[in-house]
Residue frames as qw, qx, qy, qz and C-alpha x, y, z in Angstrom:
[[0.580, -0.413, -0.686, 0.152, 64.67, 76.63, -12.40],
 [0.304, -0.619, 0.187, -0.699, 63.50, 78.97, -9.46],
 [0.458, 0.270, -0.624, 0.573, 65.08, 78.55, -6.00],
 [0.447, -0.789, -0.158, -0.391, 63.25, 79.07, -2.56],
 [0.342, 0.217, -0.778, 0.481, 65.19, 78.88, 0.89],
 [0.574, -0.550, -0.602, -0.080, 63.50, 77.63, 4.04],
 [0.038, -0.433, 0.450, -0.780, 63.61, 79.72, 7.28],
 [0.055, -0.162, -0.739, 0.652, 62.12, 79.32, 10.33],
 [0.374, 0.199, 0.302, -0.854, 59.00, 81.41, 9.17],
 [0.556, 0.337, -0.179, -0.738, 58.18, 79.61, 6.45],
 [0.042, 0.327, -0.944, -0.017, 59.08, 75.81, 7.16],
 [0.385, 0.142, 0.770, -0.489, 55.78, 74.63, 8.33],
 [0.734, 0.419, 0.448, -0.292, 54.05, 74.87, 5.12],
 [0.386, 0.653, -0.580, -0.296, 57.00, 74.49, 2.58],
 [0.942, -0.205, 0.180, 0.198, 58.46, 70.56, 1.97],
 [0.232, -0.811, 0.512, 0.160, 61.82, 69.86, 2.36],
 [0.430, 0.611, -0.512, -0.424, 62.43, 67.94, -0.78],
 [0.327, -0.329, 0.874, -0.143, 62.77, 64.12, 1.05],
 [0.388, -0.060, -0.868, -0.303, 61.81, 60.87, -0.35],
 [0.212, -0.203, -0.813, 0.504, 60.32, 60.46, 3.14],
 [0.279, -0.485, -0.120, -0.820, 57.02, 62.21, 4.45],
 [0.669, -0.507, -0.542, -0.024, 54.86, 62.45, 7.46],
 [0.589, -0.807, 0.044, 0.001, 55.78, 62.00, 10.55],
 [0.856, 0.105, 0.201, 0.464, 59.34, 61.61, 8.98],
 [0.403, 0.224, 0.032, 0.887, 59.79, 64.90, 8.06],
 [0.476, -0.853, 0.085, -0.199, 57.92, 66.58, 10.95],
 [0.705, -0.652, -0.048, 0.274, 60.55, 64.99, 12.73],
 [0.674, 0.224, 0.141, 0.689, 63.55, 66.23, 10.18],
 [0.043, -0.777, -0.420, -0.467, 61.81, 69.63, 10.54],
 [0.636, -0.751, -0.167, -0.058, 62.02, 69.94, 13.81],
 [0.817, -0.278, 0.137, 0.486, 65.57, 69.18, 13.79],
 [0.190, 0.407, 0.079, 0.890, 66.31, 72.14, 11.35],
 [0.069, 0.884, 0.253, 0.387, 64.62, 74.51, 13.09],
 [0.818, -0.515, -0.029, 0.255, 66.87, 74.17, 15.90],
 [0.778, 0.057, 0.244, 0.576, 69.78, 74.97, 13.63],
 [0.289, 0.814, 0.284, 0.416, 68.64, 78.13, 11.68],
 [0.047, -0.991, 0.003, -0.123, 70.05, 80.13, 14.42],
 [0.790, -0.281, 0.377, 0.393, 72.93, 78.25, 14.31],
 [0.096, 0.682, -0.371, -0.623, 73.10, 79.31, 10.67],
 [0.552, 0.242, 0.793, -0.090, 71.37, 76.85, 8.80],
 [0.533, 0.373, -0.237, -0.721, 70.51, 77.55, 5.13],
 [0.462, 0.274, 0.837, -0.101, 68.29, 74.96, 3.41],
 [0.418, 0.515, -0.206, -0.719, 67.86, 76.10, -0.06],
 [0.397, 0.257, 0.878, 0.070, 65.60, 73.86, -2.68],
 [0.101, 0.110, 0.592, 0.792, 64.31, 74.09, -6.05],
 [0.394, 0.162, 0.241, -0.872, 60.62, 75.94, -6.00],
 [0.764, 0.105, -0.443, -0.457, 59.23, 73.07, -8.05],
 [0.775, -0.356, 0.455, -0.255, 58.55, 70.10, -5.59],
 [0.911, 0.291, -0.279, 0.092, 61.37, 67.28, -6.07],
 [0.830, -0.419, 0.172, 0.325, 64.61, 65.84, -4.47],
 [0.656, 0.306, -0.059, 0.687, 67.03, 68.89, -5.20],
 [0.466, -0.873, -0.095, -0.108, 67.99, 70.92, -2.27],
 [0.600, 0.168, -0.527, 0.578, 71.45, 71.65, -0.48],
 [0.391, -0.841, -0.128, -0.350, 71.78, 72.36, 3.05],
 [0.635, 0.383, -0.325, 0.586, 74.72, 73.71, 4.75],
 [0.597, -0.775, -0.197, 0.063, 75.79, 74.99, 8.30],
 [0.316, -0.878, 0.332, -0.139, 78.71, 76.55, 10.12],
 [0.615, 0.291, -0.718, 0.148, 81.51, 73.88, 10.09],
 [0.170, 0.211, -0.741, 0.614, 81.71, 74.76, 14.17],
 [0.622, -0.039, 0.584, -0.520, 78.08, 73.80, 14.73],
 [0.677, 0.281, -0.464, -0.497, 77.84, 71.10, 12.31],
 [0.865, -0.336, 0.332, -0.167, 77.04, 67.23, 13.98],
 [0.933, 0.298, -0.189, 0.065, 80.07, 65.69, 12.37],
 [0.594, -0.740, 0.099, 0.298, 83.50, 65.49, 14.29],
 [0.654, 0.399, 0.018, 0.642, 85.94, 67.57, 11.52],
 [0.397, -0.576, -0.036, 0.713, 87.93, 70.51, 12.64],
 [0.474, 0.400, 0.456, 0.638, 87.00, 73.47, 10.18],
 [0.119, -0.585, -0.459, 0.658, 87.03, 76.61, 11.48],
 [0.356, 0.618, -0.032, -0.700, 85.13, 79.81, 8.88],
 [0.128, 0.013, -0.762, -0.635, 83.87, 76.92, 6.66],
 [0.680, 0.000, 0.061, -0.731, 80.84, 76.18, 5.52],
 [0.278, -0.128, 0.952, -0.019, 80.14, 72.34, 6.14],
 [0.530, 0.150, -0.326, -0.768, 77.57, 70.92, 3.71],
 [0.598, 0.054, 0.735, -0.314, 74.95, 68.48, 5.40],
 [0.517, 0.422, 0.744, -0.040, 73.57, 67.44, 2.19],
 [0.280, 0.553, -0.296, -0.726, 73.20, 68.13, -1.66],
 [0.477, 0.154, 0.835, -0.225, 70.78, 66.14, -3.09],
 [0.498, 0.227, -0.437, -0.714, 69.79, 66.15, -7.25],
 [0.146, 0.022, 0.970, 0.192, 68.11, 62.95, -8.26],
 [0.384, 0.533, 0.703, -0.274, 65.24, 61.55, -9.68],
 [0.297, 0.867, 0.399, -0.010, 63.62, 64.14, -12.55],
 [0.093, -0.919, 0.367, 0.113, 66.38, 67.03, -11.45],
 [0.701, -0.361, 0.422, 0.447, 69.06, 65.06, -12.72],
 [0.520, 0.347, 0.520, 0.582, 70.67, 66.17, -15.80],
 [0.206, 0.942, 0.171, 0.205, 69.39, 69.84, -16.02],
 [0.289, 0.450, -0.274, 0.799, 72.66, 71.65, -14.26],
 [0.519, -0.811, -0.081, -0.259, 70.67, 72.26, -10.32],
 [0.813, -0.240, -0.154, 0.507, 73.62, 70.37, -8.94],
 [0.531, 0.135, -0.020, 0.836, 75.65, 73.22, -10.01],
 [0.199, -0.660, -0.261, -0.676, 72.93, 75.80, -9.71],
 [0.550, -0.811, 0.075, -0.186, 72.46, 75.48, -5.68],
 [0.732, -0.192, -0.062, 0.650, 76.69, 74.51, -5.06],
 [0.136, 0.296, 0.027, 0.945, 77.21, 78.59, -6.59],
 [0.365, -0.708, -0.212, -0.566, 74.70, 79.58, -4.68],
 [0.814, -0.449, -0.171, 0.326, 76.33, 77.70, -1.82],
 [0.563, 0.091, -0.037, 0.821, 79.62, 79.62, -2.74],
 [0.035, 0.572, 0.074, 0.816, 78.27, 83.11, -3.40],
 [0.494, -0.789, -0.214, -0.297, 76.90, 82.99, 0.46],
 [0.929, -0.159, -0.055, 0.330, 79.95, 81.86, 1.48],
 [0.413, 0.200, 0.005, 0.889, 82.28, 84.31, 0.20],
 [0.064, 0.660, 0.104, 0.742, 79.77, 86.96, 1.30],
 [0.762, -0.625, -0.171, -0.023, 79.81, 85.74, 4.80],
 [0.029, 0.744, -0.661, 0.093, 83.78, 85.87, 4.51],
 [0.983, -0.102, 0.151, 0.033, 83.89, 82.08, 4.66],
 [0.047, -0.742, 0.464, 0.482, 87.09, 80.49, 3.71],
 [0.300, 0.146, -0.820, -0.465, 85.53, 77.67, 1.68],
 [0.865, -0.172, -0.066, -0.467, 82.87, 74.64, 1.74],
 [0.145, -0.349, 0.905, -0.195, 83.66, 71.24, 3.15],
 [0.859, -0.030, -0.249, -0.447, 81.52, 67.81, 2.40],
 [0.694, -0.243, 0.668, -0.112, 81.63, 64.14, 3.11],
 [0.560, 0.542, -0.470, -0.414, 82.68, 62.05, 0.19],
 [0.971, 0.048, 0.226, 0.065, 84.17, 58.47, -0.93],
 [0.015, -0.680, 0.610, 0.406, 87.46, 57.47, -1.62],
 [0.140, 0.228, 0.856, 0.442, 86.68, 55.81, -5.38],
 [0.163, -0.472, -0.707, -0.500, 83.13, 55.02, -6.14],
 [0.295, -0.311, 0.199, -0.881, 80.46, 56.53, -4.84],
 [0.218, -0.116, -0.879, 0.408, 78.72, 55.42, -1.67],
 [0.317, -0.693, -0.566, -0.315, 75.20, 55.61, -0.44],
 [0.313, -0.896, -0.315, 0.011, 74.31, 58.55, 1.62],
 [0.534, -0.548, 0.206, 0.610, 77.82, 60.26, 0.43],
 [0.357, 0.842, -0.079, -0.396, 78.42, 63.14, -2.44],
 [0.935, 0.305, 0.142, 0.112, 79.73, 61.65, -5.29],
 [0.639, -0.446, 0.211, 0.591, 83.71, 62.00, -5.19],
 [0.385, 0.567, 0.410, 0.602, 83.75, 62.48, -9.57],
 [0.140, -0.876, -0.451, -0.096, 81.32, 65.22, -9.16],
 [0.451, -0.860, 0.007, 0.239, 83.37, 66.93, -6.64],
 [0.536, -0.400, 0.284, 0.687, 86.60, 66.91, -7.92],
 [0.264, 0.591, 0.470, 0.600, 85.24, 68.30, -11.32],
 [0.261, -0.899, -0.323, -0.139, 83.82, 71.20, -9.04],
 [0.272, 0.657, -0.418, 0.565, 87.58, 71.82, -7.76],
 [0.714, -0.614, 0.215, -0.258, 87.14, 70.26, -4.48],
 [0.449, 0.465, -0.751, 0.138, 90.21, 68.41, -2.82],
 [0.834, -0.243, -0.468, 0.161, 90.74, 65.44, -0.34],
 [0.097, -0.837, 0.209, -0.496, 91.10, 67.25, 2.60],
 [0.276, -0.369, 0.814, -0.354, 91.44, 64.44, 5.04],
 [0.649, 0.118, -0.611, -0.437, 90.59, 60.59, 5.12],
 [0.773, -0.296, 0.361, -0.430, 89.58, 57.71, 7.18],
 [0.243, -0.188, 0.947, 0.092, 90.48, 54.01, 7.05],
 [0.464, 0.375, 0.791, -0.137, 86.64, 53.09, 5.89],
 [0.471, 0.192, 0.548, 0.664, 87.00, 54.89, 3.25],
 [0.122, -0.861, -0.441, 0.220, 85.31, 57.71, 4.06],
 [0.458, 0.264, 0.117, 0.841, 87.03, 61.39, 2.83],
 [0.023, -0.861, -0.084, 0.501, 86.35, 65.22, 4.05],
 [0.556, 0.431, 0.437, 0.560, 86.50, 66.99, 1.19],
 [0.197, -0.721, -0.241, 0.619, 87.05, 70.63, 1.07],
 [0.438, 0.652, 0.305, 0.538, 86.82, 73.88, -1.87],
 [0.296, -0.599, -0.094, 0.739, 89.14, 76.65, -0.02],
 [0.331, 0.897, 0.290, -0.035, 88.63, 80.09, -1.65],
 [0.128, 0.910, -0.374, 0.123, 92.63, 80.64, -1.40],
 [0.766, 0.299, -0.561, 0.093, 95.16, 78.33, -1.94],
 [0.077, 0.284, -0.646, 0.704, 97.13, 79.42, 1.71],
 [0.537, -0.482, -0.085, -0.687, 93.71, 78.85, 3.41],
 [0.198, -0.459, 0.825, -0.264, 94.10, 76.02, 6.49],
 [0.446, 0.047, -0.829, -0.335, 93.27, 72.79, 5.31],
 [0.790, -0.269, 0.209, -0.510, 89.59, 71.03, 7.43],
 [0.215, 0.308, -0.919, 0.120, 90.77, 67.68, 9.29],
 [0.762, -0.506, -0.334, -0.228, 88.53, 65.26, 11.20],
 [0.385, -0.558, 0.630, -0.380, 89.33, 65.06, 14.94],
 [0.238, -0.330, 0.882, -0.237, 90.65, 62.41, 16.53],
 [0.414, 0.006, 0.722, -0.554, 88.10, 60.76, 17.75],
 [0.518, 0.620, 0.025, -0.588, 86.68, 60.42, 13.96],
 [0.549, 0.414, -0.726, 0.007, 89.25, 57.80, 12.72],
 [0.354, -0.318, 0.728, -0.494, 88.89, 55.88, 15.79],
 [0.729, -0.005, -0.296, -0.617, 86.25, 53.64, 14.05],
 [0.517, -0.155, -0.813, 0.220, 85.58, 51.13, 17.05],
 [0.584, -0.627, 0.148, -0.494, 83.21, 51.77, 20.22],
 [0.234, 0.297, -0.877, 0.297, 84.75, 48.23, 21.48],
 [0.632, -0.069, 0.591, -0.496, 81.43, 46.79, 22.37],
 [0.078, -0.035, 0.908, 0.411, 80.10, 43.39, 21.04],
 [0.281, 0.711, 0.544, -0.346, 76.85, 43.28, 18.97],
 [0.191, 0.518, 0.427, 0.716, 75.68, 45.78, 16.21],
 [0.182, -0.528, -0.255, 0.789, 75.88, 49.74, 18.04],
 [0.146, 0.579, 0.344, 0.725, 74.12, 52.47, 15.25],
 [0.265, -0.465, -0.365, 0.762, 74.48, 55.75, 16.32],
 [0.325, 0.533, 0.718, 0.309, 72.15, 57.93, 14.88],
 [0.069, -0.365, -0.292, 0.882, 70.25, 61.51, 14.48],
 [0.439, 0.705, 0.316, -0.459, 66.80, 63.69, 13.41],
 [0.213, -0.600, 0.190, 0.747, 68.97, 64.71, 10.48],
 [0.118, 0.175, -0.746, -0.632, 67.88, 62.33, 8.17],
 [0.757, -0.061, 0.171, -0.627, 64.14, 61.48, 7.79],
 [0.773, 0.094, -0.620, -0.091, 65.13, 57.66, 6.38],
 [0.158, 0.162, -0.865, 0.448, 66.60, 57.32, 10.19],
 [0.443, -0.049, 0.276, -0.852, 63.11, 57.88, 11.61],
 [0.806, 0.243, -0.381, -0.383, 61.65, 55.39, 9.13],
 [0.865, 0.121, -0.465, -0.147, 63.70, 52.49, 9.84],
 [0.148, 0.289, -0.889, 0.323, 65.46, 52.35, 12.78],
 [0.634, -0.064, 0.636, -0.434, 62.36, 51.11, 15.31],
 [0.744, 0.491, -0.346, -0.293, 62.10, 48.94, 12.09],
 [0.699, 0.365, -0.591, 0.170, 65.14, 47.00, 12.95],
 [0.240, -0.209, 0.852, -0.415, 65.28, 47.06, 16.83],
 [0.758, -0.081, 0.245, -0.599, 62.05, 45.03, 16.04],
 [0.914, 0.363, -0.172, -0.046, 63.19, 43.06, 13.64],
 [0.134, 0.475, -0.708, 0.505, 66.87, 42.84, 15.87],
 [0.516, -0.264, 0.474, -0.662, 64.49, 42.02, 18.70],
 [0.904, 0.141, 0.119, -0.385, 62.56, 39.01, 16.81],
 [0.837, 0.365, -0.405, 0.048, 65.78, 37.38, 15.77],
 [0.779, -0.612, -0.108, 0.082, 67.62, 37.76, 18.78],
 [0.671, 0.518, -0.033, 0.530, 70.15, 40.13, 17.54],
 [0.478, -0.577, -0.264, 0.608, 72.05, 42.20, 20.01],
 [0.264, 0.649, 0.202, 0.684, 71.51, 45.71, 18.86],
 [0.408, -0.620, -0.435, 0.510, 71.98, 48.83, 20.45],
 [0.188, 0.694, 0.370, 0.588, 70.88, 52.10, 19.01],
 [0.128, -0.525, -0.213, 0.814, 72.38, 55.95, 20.54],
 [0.270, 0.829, 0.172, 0.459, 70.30, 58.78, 19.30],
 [0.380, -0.034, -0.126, 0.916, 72.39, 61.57, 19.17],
 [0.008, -0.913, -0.406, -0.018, 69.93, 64.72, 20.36],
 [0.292, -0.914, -0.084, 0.269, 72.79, 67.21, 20.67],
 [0.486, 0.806, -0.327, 0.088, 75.69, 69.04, 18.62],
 [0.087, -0.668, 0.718, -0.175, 78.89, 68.47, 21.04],
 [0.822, 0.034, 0.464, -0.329, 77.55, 64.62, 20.94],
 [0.812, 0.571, 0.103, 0.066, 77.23, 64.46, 17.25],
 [0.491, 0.740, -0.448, 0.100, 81.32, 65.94, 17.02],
 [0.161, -0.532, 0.827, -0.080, 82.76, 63.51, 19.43],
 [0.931, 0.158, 0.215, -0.249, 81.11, 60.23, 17.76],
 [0.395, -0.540, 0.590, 0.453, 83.99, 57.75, 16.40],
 [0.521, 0.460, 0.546, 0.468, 83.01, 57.60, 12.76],
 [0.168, -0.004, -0.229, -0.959, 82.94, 60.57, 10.27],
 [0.391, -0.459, -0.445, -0.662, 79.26, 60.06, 9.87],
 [0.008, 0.086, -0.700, 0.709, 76.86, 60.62, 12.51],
 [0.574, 0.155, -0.214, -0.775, 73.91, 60.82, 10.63],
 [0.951, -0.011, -0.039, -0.305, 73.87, 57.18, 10.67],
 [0.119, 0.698, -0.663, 0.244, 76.81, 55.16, 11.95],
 [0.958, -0.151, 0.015, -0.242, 76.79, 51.05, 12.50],
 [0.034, -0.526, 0.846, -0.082, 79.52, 49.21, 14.23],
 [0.911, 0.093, -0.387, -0.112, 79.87, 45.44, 14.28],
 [0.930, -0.254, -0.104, 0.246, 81.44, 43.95, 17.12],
 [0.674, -0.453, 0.049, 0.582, 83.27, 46.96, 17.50],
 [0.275, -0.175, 0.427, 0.843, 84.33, 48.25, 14.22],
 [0.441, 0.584, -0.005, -0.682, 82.45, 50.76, 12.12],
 [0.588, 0.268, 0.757, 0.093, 80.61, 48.95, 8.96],
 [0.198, 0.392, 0.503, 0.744, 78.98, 51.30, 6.88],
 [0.075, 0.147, 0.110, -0.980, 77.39, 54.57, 6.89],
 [0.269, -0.015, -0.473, -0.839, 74.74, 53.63, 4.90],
 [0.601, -0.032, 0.285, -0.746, 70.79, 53.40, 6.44],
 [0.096, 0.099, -0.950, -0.281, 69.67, 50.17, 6.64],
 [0.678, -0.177, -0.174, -0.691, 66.19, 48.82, 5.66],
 [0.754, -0.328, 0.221, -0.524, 65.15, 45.88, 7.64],
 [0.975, 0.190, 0.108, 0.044, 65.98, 43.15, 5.37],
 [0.642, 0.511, -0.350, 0.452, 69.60, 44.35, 4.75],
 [0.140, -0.621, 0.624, -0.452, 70.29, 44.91, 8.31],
 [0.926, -0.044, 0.330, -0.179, 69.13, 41.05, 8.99],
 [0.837, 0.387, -0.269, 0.277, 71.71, 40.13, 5.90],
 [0.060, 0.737, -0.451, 0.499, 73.98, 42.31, 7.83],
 [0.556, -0.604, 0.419, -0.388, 73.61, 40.82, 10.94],
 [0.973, 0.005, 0.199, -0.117, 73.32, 37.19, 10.11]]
């Protein structure tokens, strides 16, 4: 398999591997280019399909963990077709080898504690890869981390990241560009919130120091209930209506 990485020059006429298209990933687009000089890499397989990883600074990354000279990984995505050949492993060493030549002192992810969870790297997976449970949440949520030296200082979520509760009543989803499925379905559900008479209330997040003081590990998508944090995981219309009801 042959490897391309997006930049800034060359984003506009490359896709960016999503299930999503359109105006869905113009808008996901848009949101990376923002990043690149942040240090953004966005590397994907050169044959169009849903295997890509894409990784940032830990200290500009929109999630609220404390990891200073890691790399945080927004997303590593095989599926479909690309499963089963070995990419997984092909763009994670490619993830390392930029790492170590940056002087990083490892990678960090989002994970599950157990099974694996929608719109979260599959715990297994990881630990097979040498990654450890770096820190955890009550919702079962895990930071997961692959230090390059045993002494290195273990990544923690802040505070403010275990907190799961905003303390308002209703259904709160806090959101961002990051993922093109958010684009897709949230006006989806304030309509369908709206026609049932569901109290919803949707923050986009438009800004980094936003996205690290949000009280869930995820930020990418993030739905309380009467307070308490539910589930990370994007809901289509009809399952936020089961939800709600």
């Amino acid at each position: 398999m042959e490897y391309i990485q997006i930049t800034k020059e060359n984003i506009d006429k490359e896709h960016i591997c999503c299930a999503m298209s359109g105006k869905q990933c113009l808008c996901k687009k848009e949101w990376l280019k923002k990043r690149f000089d942040e240090g953004l890499v966005f590397y994907r397989s050169k044959e169009r399909g849903k295997c890509f990883i894409e990784y940032i600074p830990a200290e500009f990354a929109w999630v609220p963990v404390e990891a200073v000279d890691y790399f945080y990984i927004n997303c590593l995505w095989v599926s479909g077709s690309m499963k089963g050949h070995g990419y997984s492993n092909d763009l994670l060493n490619e993830c390392i080898k930029d790492a170590k030549s940056k002087g990083k002192k490892g990678l960090c992810i989002l994970s599950s504690d157990g099974r694996k969870k929608e719109f979260l790297s599959d715990p297994k997976w990881l630990l097979h890869k040498g990654f450890k449970v770096a820190d955890s949440c009550d919702c079962g949520i895990n930071l997961m981390y692959l230090p390059f030296n045993e002494n290195e200082k273990v990544p923690t979520f802040k505070e403010c990241a275990k907190k799961l509760q905003t303390g308002e009543k209703g259904i709160v989803i806090y959101y961002t560009d990051q993922c093109p499925f958010t684009y897709y379905w949230i006006p989806r559900i304030e309509e369908v919130a709206k026609e049932n008479g569901i109290q919803l209330k949707t923050i986009h997040i438009t800004d980094m120091k936003t996205a690290q003081n949000v009280p869930a590990p995820v930020t990418t998508y993030a739905l309380f209930k009467d307070g308490k944090f539910i589930t990370q995981a994007i809901q289509s219309d009809k399952k936020f209506l089961k939800l709600a009801k």
